[in-house]
GULUM-582235 format. One record per atom (N, C-alpha, C): x negated, y negated, z. Coordinates in steps of 0.1 Angstrom, whole numbers, plus 5000, padded with zeros to 4 digits. Atoms other than C-alpha are relative to their C-alpha. Layout:
// GULUM-582235
XYZ ...
// end
This chain:
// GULUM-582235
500249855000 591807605535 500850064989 498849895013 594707675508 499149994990 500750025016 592707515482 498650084999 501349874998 589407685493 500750134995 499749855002 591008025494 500650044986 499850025013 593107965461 499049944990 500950075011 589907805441 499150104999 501049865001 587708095453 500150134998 499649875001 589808375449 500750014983 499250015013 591208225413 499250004988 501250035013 588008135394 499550154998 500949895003 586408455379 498849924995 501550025004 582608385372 500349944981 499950035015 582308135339 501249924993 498949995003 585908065337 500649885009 499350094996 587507705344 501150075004 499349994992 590607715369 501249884995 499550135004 593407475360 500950025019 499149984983 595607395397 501150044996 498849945004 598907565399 500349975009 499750014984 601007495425 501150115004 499349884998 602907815423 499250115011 501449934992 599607965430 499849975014 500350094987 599007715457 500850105012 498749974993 602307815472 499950125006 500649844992 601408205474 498850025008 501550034987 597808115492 500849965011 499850064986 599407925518 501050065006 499649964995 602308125523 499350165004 501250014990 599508375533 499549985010 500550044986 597908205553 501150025011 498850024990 601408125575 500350175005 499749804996 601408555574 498850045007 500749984988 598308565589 500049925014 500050124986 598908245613 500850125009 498749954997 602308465621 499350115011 500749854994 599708815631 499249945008 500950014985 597708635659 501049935009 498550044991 601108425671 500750175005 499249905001 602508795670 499050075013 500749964988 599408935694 500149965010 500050074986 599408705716 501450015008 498849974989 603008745727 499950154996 500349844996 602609085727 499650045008 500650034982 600009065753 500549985010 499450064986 601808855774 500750075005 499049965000 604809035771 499850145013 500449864994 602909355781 498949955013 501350024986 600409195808 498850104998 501049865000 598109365790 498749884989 501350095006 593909215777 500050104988 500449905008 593709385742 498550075005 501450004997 589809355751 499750125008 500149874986 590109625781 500250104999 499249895004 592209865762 498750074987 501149905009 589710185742 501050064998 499049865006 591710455721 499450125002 500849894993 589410705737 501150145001 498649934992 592410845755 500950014988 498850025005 595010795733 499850114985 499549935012 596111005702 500749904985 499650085008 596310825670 500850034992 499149905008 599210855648 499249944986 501150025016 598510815609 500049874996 500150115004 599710465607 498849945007 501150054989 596910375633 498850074989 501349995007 594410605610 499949904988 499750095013 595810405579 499249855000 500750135004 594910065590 498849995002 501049955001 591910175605 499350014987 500650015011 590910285574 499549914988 500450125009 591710005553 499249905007 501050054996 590209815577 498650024996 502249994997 586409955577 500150034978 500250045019 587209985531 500149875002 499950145007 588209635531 498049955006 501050024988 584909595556 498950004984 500449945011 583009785526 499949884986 499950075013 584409595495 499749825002 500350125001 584209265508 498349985003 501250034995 580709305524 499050014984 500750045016 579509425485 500449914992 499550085010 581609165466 498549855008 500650064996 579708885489 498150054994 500949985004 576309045480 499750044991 500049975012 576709135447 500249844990 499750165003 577708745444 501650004994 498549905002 581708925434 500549805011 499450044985 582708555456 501449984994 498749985004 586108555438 500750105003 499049934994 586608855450 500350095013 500149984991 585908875482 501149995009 498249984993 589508745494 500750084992 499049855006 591008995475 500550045008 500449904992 590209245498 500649985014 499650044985 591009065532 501549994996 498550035003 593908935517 501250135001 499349905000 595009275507 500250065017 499649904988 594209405543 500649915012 498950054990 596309125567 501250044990 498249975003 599209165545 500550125002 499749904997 599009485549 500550075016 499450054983 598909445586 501650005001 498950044995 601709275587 501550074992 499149955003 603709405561 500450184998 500349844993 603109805568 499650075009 499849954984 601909865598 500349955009 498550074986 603909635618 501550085001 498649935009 607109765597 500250135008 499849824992 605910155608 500349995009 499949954988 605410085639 500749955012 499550074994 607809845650 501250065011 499049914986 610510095676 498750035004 500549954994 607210225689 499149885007 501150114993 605509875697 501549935011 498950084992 609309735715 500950165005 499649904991 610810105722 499150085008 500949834996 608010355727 499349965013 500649994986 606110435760 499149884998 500650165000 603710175776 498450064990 500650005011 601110375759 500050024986 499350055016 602710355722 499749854999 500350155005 602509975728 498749945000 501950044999 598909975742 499350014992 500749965013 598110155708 500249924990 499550135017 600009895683 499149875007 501150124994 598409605706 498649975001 501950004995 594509715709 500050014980 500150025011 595209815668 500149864991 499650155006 596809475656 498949895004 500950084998 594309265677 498650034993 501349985006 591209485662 500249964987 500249985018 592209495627 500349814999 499950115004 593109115629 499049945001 501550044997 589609015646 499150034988 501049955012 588209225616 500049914984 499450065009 590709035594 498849835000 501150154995 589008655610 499050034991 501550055003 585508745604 499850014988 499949995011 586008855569 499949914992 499450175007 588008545559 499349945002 500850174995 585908265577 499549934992 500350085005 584008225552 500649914987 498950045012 587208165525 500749915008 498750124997 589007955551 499649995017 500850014984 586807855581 501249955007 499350124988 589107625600 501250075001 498549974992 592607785603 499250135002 500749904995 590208135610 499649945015 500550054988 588707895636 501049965011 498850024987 591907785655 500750144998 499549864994 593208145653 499250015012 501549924987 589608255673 500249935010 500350094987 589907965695 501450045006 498850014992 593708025706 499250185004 500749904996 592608415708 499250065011 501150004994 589608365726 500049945014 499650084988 591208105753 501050135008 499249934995 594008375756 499350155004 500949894997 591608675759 498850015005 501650004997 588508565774 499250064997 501349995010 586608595743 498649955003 501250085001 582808555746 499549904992 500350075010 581808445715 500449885000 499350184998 582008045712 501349994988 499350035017 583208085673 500250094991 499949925012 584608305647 498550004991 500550045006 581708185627 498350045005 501049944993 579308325653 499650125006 500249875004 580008645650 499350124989 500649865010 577708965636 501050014986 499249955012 579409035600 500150165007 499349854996 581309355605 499250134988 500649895011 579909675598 500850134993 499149875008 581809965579 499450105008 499849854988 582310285602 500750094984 499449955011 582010495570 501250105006 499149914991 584010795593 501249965004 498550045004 587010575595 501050034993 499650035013 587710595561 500650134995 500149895008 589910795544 501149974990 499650015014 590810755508 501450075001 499149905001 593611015508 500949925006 498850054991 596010855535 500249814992 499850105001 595310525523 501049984988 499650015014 596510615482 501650055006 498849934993 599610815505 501049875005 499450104997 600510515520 500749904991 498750085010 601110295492 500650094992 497849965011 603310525470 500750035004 499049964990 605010585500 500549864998 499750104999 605310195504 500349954988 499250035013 606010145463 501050074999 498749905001 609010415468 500949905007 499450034995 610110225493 500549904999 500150155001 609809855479 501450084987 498849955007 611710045449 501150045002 
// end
């Protein structure tokens, strides 16, 4: 799967690829960042005795890191669904790529006193968010890196009494244009390059 996701995400159209193992190095440590975001749900759950699957944000009041990933979610949703049909397949992990890291390195970061201090509903909202946007994350990737997508779904799917047999047997996700909002998202990262600086 490293070399999949590093061969498909490296080659631009026309353009031999030579192996790197630098390169290599930054795909797979990746990957281990998203292995990390479904290890990270699942004790979450437990922790909380709680089925993400059960939990709706109906009720609940979103704060802006919740609209944030949301959003990049249903854009990444967007850019990967036209890179795949445009034939873009180099740069279809881009896009995913960009939105688990993001996951994990921005909206975990925000919301981390509110998922281990905040009320039980503060954690029900980081818990129903991180399992959707990661589920969204799966179906995206699968086809860049079937098999460790595939033992995520299956640990996931044992621990949540998932219908679906397979990542792989899932509807492609559709973009909720009304998710989306450009503004918060461009807010976010110069907030997050101020902060790296």
């Amino acid at each position: 799967d490293t070399l999949r996701y590093y061969m498909i995400g490296g080659t631009a159209p026309g353009v031999d690829i030579n192996y790197n193992f630098d390169d290599m190095k930054v795909k797979h440590k990746n990957l281990t960042v998203l292995w990390n975001l479904h290890k990270y749900v699942i004790e979450m759950a437990k922790n909380m005795k709680v089925n993400p699957v059960d939990l709706g944000l109906e009720k609940y009041e979103l704060d802006p890191e919740e609209n944030y990933i949301f959003s990049k979610l249903n854009s990444s949703i967007k850019k990967v669904t036209a890179a795949f049909e445009e034939y873009k397949l180099n740069e279809a992990p881009w896009h995913t790529e960009d939105l688990f890291l993001e996951l994990s390195r921005t909206y975990i970061q925000l919301t981390r006193d509110k998922s281990s201090m905040g009320s039980d509903d503060d954690k029900k909202v980081v818990l129903y968010t991180v399992f959707n946007v990661l589920l969204g994350s799966l179906k995206l990737f699968a086809p860049v890196a079937p098999f460790i997508t595939e033992l995520m779904y299956q640990n996931i799917k044992r621990e949540f009494r998932l219908k679906e047999e397979s990542i792989h047997l899932f509807e492609w996700p559709k973009c909720d244009e009304k998710m989306i909002n450009t503004e918060l998202e461009n807010s976010i990262n110069i907030t997050s390059d101020i902060v790296q600086s």
